[in-house]
C-alpha positions as YAML, in Angstrom:
chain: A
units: angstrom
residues:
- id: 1
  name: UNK
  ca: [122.45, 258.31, 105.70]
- id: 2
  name: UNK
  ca: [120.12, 255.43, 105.89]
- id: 3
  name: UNK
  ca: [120.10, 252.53, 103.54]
- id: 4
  name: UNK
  ca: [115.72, 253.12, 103.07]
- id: 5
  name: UNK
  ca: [116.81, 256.57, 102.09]
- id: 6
  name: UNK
  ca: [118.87, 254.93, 99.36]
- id: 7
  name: UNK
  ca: [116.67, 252.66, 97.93]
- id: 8
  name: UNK
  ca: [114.07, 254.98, 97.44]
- id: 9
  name: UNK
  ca: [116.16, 257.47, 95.88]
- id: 10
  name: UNK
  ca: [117.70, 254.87, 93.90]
- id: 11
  name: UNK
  ca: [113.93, 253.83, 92.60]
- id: 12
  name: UNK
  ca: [112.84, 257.26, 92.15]
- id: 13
  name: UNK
  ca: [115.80, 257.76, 89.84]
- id: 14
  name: UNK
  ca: [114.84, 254.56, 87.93]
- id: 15
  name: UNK
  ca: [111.09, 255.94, 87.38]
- id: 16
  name: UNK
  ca: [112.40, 258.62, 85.56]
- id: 17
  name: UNK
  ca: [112.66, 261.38, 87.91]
- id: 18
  name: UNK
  ca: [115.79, 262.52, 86.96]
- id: 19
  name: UNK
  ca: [117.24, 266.12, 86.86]
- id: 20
  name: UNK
  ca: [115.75, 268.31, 84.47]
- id: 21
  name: UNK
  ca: [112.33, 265.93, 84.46]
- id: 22
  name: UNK
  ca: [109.27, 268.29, 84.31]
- id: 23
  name: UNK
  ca: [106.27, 266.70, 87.15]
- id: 24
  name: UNK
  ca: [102.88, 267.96, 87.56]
- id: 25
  name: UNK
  ca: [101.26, 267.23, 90.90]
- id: 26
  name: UNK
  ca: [97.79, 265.94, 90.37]
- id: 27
  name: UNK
  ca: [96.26, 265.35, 93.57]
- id: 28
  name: UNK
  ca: [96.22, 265.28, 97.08]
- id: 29
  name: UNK
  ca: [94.92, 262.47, 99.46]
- id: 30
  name: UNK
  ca: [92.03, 263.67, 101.85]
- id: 31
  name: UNK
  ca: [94.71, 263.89, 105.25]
- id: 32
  name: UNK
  ca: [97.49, 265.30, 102.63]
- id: 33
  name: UNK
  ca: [99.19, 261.78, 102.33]
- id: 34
  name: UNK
  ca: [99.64, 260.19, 99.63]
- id: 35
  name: UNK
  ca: [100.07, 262.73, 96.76]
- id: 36
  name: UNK
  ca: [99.67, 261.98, 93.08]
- id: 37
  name: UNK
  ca: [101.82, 263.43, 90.69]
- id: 38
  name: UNK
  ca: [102.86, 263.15, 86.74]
- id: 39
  name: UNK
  ca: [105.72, 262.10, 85.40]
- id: 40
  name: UNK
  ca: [106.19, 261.37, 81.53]
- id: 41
  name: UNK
  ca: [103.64, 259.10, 80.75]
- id: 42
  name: UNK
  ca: [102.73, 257.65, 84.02]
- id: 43
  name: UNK
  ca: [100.84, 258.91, 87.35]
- id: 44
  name: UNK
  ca: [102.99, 257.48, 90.45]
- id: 45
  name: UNK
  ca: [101.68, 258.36, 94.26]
- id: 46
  name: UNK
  ca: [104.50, 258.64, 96.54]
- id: 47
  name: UNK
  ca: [104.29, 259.25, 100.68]
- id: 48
  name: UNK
  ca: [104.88, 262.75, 101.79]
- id: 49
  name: UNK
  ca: [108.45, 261.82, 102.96]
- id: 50
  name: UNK
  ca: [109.18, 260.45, 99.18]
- id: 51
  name: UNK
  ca: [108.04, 263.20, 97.66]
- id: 52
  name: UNK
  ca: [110.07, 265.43, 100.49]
- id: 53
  name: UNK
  ca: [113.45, 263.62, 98.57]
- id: 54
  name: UNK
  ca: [112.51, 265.68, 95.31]
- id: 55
  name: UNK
  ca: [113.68, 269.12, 94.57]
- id: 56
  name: UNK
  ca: [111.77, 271.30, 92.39]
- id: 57
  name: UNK
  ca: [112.10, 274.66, 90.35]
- id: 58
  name: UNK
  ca: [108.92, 276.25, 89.48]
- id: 59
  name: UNK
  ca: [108.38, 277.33, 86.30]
...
């Protein structure tokens, strides 16, 4: 595991996405990269290979 992989899970983790966090994806950039999403109170856009690190369970 790479120390970038790390850090970015370690500052996704201090934004609040944390397990059990409900997100709402808001948008899409034109070629698909960056995408917008909702968390708490906040919008935060995050590359495709950020947003790759996050596991989901639709509801």
């Amino acid at each position: 595991m790479s120390y970038g992989y790390q850090n970015v899970k370690h500052r996704l983790i201090d934004m609040g996405l944390v397990h059990g966090t409900k997100i709402h994806v808001m948008k899409f950039a034109p070629l698909g990269d960056p995408v917008e999403i909702k968390v708490k109170n906040f919008e935060l856009a995050l590359r495709n290979s950020e947003a790759g690190m996050i596991d989901v369970e639709v509801q």
